[in-house]
N, C-alpha and C positions, 0 to 999 in steps of 0.2 A: 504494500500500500504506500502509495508516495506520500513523502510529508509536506503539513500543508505549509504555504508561502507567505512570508512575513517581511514587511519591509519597517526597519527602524532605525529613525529619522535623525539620530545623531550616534557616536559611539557612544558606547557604554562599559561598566566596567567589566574587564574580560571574565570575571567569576561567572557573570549572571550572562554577559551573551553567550558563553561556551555553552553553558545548558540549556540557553532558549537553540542552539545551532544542533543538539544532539536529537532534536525534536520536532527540528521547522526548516525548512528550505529560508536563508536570513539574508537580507540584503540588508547593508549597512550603511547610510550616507558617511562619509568620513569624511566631509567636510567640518570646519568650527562653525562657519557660520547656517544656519538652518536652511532646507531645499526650497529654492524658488519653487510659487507657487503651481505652476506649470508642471515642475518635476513632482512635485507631489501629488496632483492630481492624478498624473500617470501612473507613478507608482501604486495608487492607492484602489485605480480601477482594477489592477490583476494580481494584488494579493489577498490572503483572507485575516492578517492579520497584521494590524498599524500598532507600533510604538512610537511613542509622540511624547513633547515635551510642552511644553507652554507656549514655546514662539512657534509652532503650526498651528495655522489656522485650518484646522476641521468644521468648516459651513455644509448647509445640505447641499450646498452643490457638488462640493467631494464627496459627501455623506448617499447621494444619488444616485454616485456615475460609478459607484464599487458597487457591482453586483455581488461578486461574492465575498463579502468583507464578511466577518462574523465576530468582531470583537475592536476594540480599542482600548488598548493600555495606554493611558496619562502617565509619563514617571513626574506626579507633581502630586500635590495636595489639592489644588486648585484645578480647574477646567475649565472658567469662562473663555476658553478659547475656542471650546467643543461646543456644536448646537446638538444639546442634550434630547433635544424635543425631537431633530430628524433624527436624530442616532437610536431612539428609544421606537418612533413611530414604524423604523423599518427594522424594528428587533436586534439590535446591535448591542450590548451591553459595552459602557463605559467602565475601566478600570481606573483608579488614582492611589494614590499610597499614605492614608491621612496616616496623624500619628507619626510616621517616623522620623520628622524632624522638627518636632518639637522643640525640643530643649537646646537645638544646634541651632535653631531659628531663633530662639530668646539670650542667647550668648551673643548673637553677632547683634542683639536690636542693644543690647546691653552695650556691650561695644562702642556701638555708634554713637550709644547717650554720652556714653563719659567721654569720646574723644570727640563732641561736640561743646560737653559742657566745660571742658578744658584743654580745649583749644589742640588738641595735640598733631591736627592734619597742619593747620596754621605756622607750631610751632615747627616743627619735623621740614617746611617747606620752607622757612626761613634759612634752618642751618643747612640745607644741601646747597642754596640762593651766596652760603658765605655770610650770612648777617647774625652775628651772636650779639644781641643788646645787653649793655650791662645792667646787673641787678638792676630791680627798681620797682617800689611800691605798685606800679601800675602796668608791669609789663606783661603782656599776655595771660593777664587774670582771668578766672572763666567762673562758674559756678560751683559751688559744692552737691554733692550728689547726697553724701551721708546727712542725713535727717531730715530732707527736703519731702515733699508732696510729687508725689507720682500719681499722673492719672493715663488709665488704661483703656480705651476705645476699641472694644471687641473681648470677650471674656471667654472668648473657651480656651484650645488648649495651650497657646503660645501665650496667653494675657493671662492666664494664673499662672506660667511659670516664670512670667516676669513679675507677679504678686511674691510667687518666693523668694526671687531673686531679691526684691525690694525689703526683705523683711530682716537680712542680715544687712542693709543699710541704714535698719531703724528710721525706715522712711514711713512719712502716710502714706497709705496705698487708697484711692479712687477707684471705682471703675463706669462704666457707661456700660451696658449690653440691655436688650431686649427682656432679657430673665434675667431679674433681680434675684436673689436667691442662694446663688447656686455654694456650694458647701466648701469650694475652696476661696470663697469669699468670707468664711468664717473663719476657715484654718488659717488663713492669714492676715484676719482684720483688716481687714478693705470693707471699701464703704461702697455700696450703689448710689449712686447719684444721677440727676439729672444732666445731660450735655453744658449745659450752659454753667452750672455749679462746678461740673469737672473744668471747665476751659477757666474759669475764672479763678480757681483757689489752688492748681497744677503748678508743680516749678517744672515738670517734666511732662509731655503727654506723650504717649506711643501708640502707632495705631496698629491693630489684630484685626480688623473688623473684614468681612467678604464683600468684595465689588460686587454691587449691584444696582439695580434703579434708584435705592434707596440709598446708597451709599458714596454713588458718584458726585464726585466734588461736595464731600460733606464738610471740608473744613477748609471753607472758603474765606473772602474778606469779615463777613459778620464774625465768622468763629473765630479769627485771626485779632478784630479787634476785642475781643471777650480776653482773650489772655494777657497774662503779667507782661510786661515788656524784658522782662526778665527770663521769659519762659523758651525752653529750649523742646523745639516739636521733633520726632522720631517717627520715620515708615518703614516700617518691613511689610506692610501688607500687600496691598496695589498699587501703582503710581497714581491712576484717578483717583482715588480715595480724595486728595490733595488737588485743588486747582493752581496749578504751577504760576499762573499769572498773581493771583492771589498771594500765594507765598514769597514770592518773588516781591511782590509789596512790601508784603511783612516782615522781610530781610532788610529792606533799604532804606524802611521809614520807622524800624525802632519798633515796629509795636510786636515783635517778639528778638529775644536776645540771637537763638540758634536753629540751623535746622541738619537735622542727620535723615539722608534717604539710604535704601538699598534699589527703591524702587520709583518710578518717575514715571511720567508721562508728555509726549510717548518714550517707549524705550526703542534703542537706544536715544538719551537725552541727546536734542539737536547740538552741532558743533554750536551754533550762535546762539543757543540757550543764555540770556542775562543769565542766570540762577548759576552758572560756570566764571563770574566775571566776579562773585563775591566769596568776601573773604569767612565768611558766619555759615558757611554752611558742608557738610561733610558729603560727599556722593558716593557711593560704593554700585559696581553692576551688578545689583539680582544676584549678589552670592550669599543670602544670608544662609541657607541649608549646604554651603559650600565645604563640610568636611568626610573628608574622604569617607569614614568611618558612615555617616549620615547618605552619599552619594551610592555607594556599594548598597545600603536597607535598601534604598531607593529603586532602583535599579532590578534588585531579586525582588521584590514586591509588584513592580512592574510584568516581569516575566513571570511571577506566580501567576495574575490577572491573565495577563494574556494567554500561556498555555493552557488556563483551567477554560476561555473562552473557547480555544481552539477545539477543547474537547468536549466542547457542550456541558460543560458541567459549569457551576453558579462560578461567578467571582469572589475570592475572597474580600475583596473589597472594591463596590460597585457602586457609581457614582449616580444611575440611576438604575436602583432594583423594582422600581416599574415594571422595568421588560421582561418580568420573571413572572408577573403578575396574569 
Protein backbone atom coordinates (compact mmCIF):
# COMPACT_ATOMS: atom_id res chain seq x y z
CA UNK A 1 0.00 0.00 0.00
CA UNK A 2 1.61 3.20 -0.97
CA UNK A 3 2.20 5.86 1.64
CA UNK A 4 0.05 8.79 1.72
CA UNK A 5 1.61 12.35 0.56
CA UNK A 6 2.51 15.03 2.61
CA UNK A 7 3.98 18.31 1.81
CA UNK A 8 5.56 20.57 4.95
CA UNK A 9 5.93 23.94 4.44
CA UNK A 10 9.10 24.78 6.30
CA UNK A 11 11.93 22.36 7.88
CA UNK A 12 11.42 20.83 10.95
CA UNK A 13 13.36 19.23 13.42
CA UNK A 14 14.86 16.16 12.11
CA UNK A 15 13.46 13.88 15.23
CA UNK A 16 10.00 14.50 14.27
CA UNK A 17 10.32 14.73 10.26
CA UNK A 18 12.33 11.27 10.25
CA UNK A 19 9.08 9.65 11.62
CA UNK A 20 6.55 11.66 9.92
CA UNK A 21 9.01 10.27 6.44
CA UNK A 22 8.82 6.50 7.91
CA UNK A 23 5.08 6.88 7.34
CA UNK A 24 4.34 9.50 4.45
CA UNK A 25 5.70 10.03 1.18
CA UNK A 26 7.22 14.05 2.69
CA UNK A 27 8.07 16.81 0.66
CA UNK A 28 9.89 19.49 2.43
CA UNK A 29 10.02 23.29 1.48
CA UNK A 30 13.78 24.01 2.69
CA UNK A 31 13.59 27.34 2.10
CA UNK A 32 13.66 30.15 5.43
CA UNK A 33 11.55 32.17 4.08
CA UNK A 34 7.64 30.44 3.63
CA UNK A 35 6.35 29.12 -0.01
CA UNK A 36 4.98 31.70 -2.23
CA UNK A 37 1.49 31.47 -2.48
CA UNK A 38 1.36 29.82 -5.90
CA UNK A 39 3.70 27.13 -4.74
CA UNK A 40 1.48 26.28 -2.03
CA UNK A 41 -1.49 26.06 -3.62
CA UNK A 42 0.08 23.55 -5.99
CA UNK A 43 1.52 21.63 -3.49
CA UNK A 44 -1.51 21.45 -1.43
CA UNK A 45 -3.98 20.27 -4.60
CA UNK A 46 -1.87 16.73 -4.60
CA UNK A 47 -1.03 15.90 -1.31
CA UNK A 48 -3.33 14.47 1.48
CA UNK A 49 -1.52 15.83 4.13
CA UNK A 50 -0.34 19.82 5.00
CA UNK A 51 2.19 20.96 7.79
CA UNK A 52 1.94 24.43 8.08
CA UNK A 53 3.20 27.18 10.36
CA UNK A 54 1.41 30.50 10.85
CA UNK A 55 2.98 32.49 7.92
CA UNK A 56 0.80 30.16 5.32
CA UNK A 57 -2.01 31.31 4.45
CA UNK A 58 -4.66 28.33 4.27
CA UNK A 59 -8.03 30.25 2.68
CA UNK A 60 -10.85 28.19 1.15
CA UNK A 61 -9.41 28.73 -1.94
CA UNK A 62 -6.52 26.38 -1.05
CA UNK A 63 -8.80 24.65 1.21
CA UNK A 64 -11.14 23.82 -2.21
CA UNK A 65 -8.75 23.12 -4.82
CA UNK A 66 -7.15 19.87 -2.56
CA UNK A 67 -9.39 17.28 -3.24
CA UNK A 68 -7.61 14.86 -1.49
CA UNK A 69 -6.34 16.78 1.58
CA UNK A 70 -7.41 14.85 4.72
CA UNK A 71 -5.93 16.60 7.55
CA UNK A 72 -3.90 19.84 8.43
CA UNK A 73 -1.40 20.11 11.18
CA UNK A 74 -0.70 23.82 12.57
CA UNK A 75 2.93 23.41 14.24
CA UNK A 76 1.44 26.72 16.37
CA UNK A 77 -0.82 27.21 19.15
CA UNK A 78 -2.80 29.63 17.14
CA UNK A 79 -4.57 29.22 13.58
CA UNK A 80 -6.16 32.42 12.52
CA UNK A 81 -4.35 31.97 9.44
CA UNK A 82 -6.46 28.64 8.74
CA UNK A 83 -10.23 29.33 7.42
CA UNK A 84 -11.41 26.88 10.05
CA UNK A 85 -15.14 27.11 8.63
CA UNK A 86 -13.86 25.69 4.92
CA UNK A 87 -11.58 23.38 6.45
CA UNK A 88 -14.27 21.85 8.96
CA UNK A 89 -17.25 22.29 6.01
CA UNK A 90 -15.34 19.88 3.62
CA UNK A 91 -14.30 17.52 6.76
CA UNK A 92 -10.78 18.30 7.14
CA UNK A 93 -9.70 18.22 10.76
CA UNK A 94 -7.36 21.14 11.87
CA UNK A 95 -4.32 20.09 14.08
CA UNK A 96 -2.39 22.83 16.50
CA UNK A 97 -0.02 22.13 19.45
CA UNK A 98 -1.67 24.29 22.48
CA UNK A 99 0.07 23.98 25.69
CA UNK A 100 3.51 23.35 24.61
CA UNK A 101 4.94 26.46 24.91
CA UNK A 102 3.73 28.00 27.57
CA UNK A 103 6.13 28.80 29.90
CA UNK A 104 8.83 29.32 26.86
CA UNK A 105 6.37 31.98 25.61
CA UNK A 106 6.12 33.75 29.38
CA UNK A 107 10.10 33.65 29.66
CA UNK A 108 10.64 35.42 26.60
CA UNK A 109 7.33 38.06 27.27
CA UNK A 110 9.27 38.32 30.73
CA UNK A 111 12.37 39.04 28.95
CA UNK A 112 11.04 41.69 26.81
CA UNK A 113 9.41 43.55 30.13
CA UNK A 114 12.64 43.81 31.95
CA UNK A 115 14.88 44.79 28.99
CA UNK A 116 12.23 47.38 28.02
CA UNK A 117 11.99 48.45 31.44
CA UNK A 118 15.78 48.90 31.77
CA UNK A 119 16.66 49.90 28.84
CA UNK A 120 19.10 47.01 28.06
CA UNK A 121 18.44 46.85 23.97
CA UNK A 122 19.34 50.81 24.29
CA UNK A 123 22.05 50.36 26.55
CA UNK A 124 23.92 47.19 24.64
CA UNK A 125 23.43 49.53 21.36
CA UNK A 126 25.32 52.24 22.78
CA UNK A 127 28.55 50.29 23.69
CA UNK A 128 28.97 48.36 20.38
CA UNK A 129 28.19 52.40 18.75
CA UNK A 130 31.64 53.06 21.19
CA UNK A 131 29.75 55.54 23.43
CA UNK A 132 30.39 54.56 27.39
CA UNK A 133 28.74 57.68 29.31
CA UNK A 134 30.13 58.24 32.48
CA UNK A 135 28.24 57.54 35.61
CA UNK A 136 25.54 59.68 36.30
CA UNK A 137 22.22 60.16 38.23
CA UNK A 138 20.22 60.06 35.09
CA UNK A 139 21.91 57.97 32.78
CA UNK A 140 19.85 55.30 31.00
CA UNK A 141 17.54 54.90 34.02
CA UNK A 142 14.56 52.71 33.23
CA UNK A 143 11.91 51.38 35.79
CA UNK A 144 11.92 48.93 38.47
CA UNK A 145 10.01 45.76 37.89
CA UNK A 146 10.28 44.36 41.76
CA UNK A 147 7.01 45.50 43.48
CA UNK A 148 5.58 47.35 40.73
CA UNK A 149 1.65 46.41 39.35
CA UNK A 150 1.41 44.04 36.42
CA UNK A 151 -1.55 43.83 34.47
CA UNK A 152 -2.31 40.99 32.40
CA UNK A 153 -4.63 41.09 29.20
CA UNK A 154 -5.76 37.42 28.39
CA UNK A 155 -5.74 34.84 31.31
CA UNK A 156 -5.24 31.54 30.21
CA UNK A 157 -2.23 29.69 29.89
CA UNK A 158 0.73 32.11 29.09
CA UNK A 159 -1.14 35.06 31.47
CA UNK A 160 -1.13 32.86 34.69
CA UNK A 161 2.32 31.85 34.09
CA UNK A 162 3.20 35.36 33.95
CA UNK A 163 0.84 35.76 37.38
CA UNK A 164 3.66 33.32 38.76
CA UNK A 165 6.34 34.73 37.37
CA UNK A 166 5.16 38.07 38.93
CA UNK A 167 4.79 36.70 42.25
CA UNK A 168 8.56 36.04 43.17
CA UNK A 169 8.77 39.92 42.17
CA UNK A 170 6.26 40.62 44.80
CA UNK A 171 4.43 42.52 42.29
CA UNK A 172 0.45 43.31 42.11
CA UNK A 173 -0.79 41.05 39.65
CA UNK A 174 -4.20 42.40 37.47
CA UNK A 175 -5.73 40.62 35.02
CA UNK A 176 -8.51 41.50 32.37
CA UNK A 177 -10.19 38.14 30.77
CA UNK A 178 -13.79 37.33 29.85
CA UNK A 179 -13.81 34.77 33.01
CA UNK A 180 -13.22 36.23 36.14
CA UNK A 181 -12.65 33.47 38.36
CA UNK A 182 -10.45 31.38 37.40
CA UNK A 183 -8.32 29.47 40.30
CA UNK A 184 -4.83 30.58 39.33
CA UNK A 185 -6.02 33.93 39.84
CA UNK A 186 -6.35 32.93 43.45
CA UNK A 187 -3.04 30.90 43.71
CA UNK A 188 -1.41 33.97 42.83
CA UNK A 189 -3.46 36.90 44.15
CA UNK A 190 -4.27 38.64 41.01
CA UNK A 191 -7.06 40.70 40.91
CA UNK A 192 -9.85 40.61 37.87
CA UNK A 193 -10.40 43.85 36.97
CA UNK A 194 -12.00 45.99 34.41
CA UNK A 195 -10.00 47.16 31.12
CA UNK A 196 -9.86 50.50 31.96
CA UNK A 197 -8.96 49.82 35.82
CA UNK A 198 -6.12 47.44 34.49
CA UNK A 199 -4.67 50.22 31.89
CA UNK A 200 -4.95 52.84 34.46
CA UNK A 201 -3.25 51.59 37.83
CA UNK A 202 -0.52 48.91 35.46
CA UNK A 203 3.29 49.88 35.79
CA UNK A 204 3.46 46.97 33.36
CA UNK A 205 0.71 45.43 30.85
CA UNK A 206 1.29 42.28 28.69
CA UNK A 207 -0.92 41.07 26.32
CA UNK A 208 -2.18 36.94 26.03
CA UNK A 209 -5.24 37.67 24.66
CA UNK A 210 -6.46 35.61 20.90
CA UNK A 211 -6.91 37.95 17.69
CA UNK A 212 -10.16 38.22 16.87
CA UNK A 213 -13.16 40.78 15.81
CA UNK A 214 -13.16 41.58 19.28
CA UNK A 215 -9.63 42.00 19.95
CA UNK A 216 -8.32 43.69 16.86
CA UNK A 217 -6.79 46.85 17.63
CA UNK A 218 -7.91 46.72 21.29
CA UNK A 219 -5.30 48.82 22.70
CA UNK A 220 -5.50 51.72 20.63
CA UNK A 221 -5.14 55.68 21.27
CA UNK A 222 -8.06 55.76 24.19
CA UNK A 223 -6.23 52.61 25.89
CA UNK A 224 -2.96 54.27 25.21
CA UNK A 225 -4.05 57.49 26.86
CA UNK A 226 -5.79 55.55 30.11
CA UNK A 227 -2.13 54.58 31.01
CA UNK A 228 0.62 55.97 33.44
CA UNK A 229 3.12 57.68 31.40
CA UNK A 230 5.30 55.66 33.01
CA UNK A 231 3.80 52.41 31.85
CA UNK A 232 5.88 50.01 29.99
CA UNK A 233 3.30 47.92 27.27
CA UNK A 234 4.47 44.00 26.28
CA UNK A 235 3.03 41.72 23.06
CA UNK A 236 3.75 38.37 22.77
CA UNK A 237 0.28 37.69 21.58
CA UNK A 238 -0.64 39.04 17.90
CA UNK A 239 0.74 42.03 16.36
CA UNK A 240 -3.04 43.46 15.80
CA UNK A 241 -3.87 43.17 19.01
CA UNK A 242 -1.99 46.71 19.09
CA UNK A 243 -2.64 49.59 16.56
CA UNK A 244 0.83 50.36 15.50
CA UNK A 245 -0.02 53.82 14.40
CA UNK A 246 -1.55 54.36 17.87
CA UNK A 247 1.59 53.09 19.72
CA UNK A 248 3.79 54.71 17.69
CA UNK A 249 1.91 57.86 19.28
CA UNK A 250 2.38 56.78 22.49
CA UNK A 251 6.05 56.30 22.20
CA UNK A 252 6.74 59.89 20.82
CA UNK A 253 4.32 61.88 22.95
CA UNK A 254 5.16 60.59 26.42
CA UNK A 255 1.91 59.02 27.21
CA UNK A 256 3.60 55.61 27.92
CA UNK A 257 7.36 55.25 29.05
CA UNK A 258 8.19 51.70 26.81
CA UNK A 259 7.09 49.21 24.40
CA UNK A 260 8.51 45.59 24.01
CA UNK A 261 6.86 43.44 20.85
CA UNK A 262 7.66 39.92 19.62
CA UNK A 263 4.97 40.54 17.40
CA UNK A 264 3.70 43.54 15.19
CA UNK A 265 1.61 44.36 12.50
CA UNK A 266 2.16 43.56 9.63
CA UNK A 267 4.90 41.08 10.08
CA UNK A 268 7.47 41.25 8.97
CA UNK A 269 7.58 45.17 10.45
CA UNK A 270 7.86 47.47 7.21
CA UNK A 271 11.61 48.77 6.76
CA UNK A 272 10.17 52.50 7.03
CA UNK A 273 8.04 51.60 10.03
CA UNK A 274 8.50 55.03 12.59
CA UNK A 275 8.14 52.53 15.42
CA UNK A 276 12.20 51.34 14.15
CA UNK A 277 13.38 55.07 14.39
CA UNK A 278 12.69 55.01 18.38
CA UNK A 279 14.77 54.68 20.94
CA UNK A 280 11.68 53.30 23.91
CA UNK A 281 10.95 50.48 22.20
CA UNK A 282 12.23 46.60 22.02
CA UNK A 283 11.39 44.43 18.77
CA UNK A 284 12.00 40.89 18.76
CA UNK A 285 10.75 38.55 15.32
CA UNK A 286 7.99 36.14 16.52
CA UNK A 287 10.42 34.08 18.56
CA UNK A 288 8.99 34.06 21.77
CA UNK A 289 8.37 29.96 21.67
CA UNK A 290 11.87 30.08 20.11
CA UNK A 291 13.72 27.26 22.37
CA UNK A 292 14.81 24.52 21.00
CA UNK A 293 13.66 22.29 23.75
CA UNK A 294 9.89 24.07 23.03
CA UNK A 295 10.49 23.93 18.89
CA UNK A 296 11.35 19.89 18.99
CA UNK A 297 7.34 19.42 21.43
CA UNK A 298 6.22 21.53 18.61
CA UNK A 299 7.13 19.85 15.96
CA UNK A 300 6.36 15.97 17.24
CA UNK A 301 2.90 17.38 18.22
CA UNK A 302 2.45 18.53 14.98
CA UNK A 303 3.25 15.06 13.35
CA UNK A 304 1.31 13.30 16.06
CA UNK A 305 -1.91 15.50 14.44
CA UNK A 306 -1.05 14.87 11.29
CA UNK A 307 -0.26 11.02 11.16
CA UNK A 308 -3.37 10.21 13.45
CA UNK A 309 -5.37 12.43 10.53
CA UNK A 310 -3.66 10.47 7.86
CA UNK A 311 -5.09 7.57 9.44
CA UNK A 312 -8.41 8.60 10.11
CA UNK A 313 -8.34 8.32 13.54
CA UNK A 314 -9.27 11.74 15.95
CA UNK A 315 -6.48 14.21 16.55
CA UNK A 316 -4.89 14.46 19.45
CA UNK A 317 -5.36 17.97 19.47
CA UNK A 318 -7.90 19.44 17.17
CA UNK A 319 -8.43 22.98 16.45
CA UNK A 320 -11.96 22.25 15.21
CA UNK A 321 -13.58 18.99 16.79
CA UNK A 322 -16.80 19.93 14.93
CA UNK A 323 -15.62 17.61 12.07
CA UNK A 324 -15.98 14.74 14.26
CA UNK A 325 -19.26 15.70 15.06
Amino acid sequence: MPKPTVFVTRKIAAEALDRLTAHAQVETWEQEDPPPQDVLLEKAARVEGLLTLLTDKIDAVLIDSAPNLKVISQMAVGFDNIDIAAATRKGIPVGNTPGVLTETTADFAWALMMAAARRVVEADKEVREGIWRAWGPDVLTGYDVYGATLGIIGFGRIGQAMARRARGFNMRILYNDPHCGHEAGVETGAECVSLDELLAQSDFVTLHTYLSDETYHLIGREEFAKMKPTAVLVNTARGPVVDPDALNWALRSGKIAAAALDVTEPEPIPRDSPLLSLKNIVIAPHIASASKATRLRMAQMAVDNLLAGLQGERLPNCANPQVYG
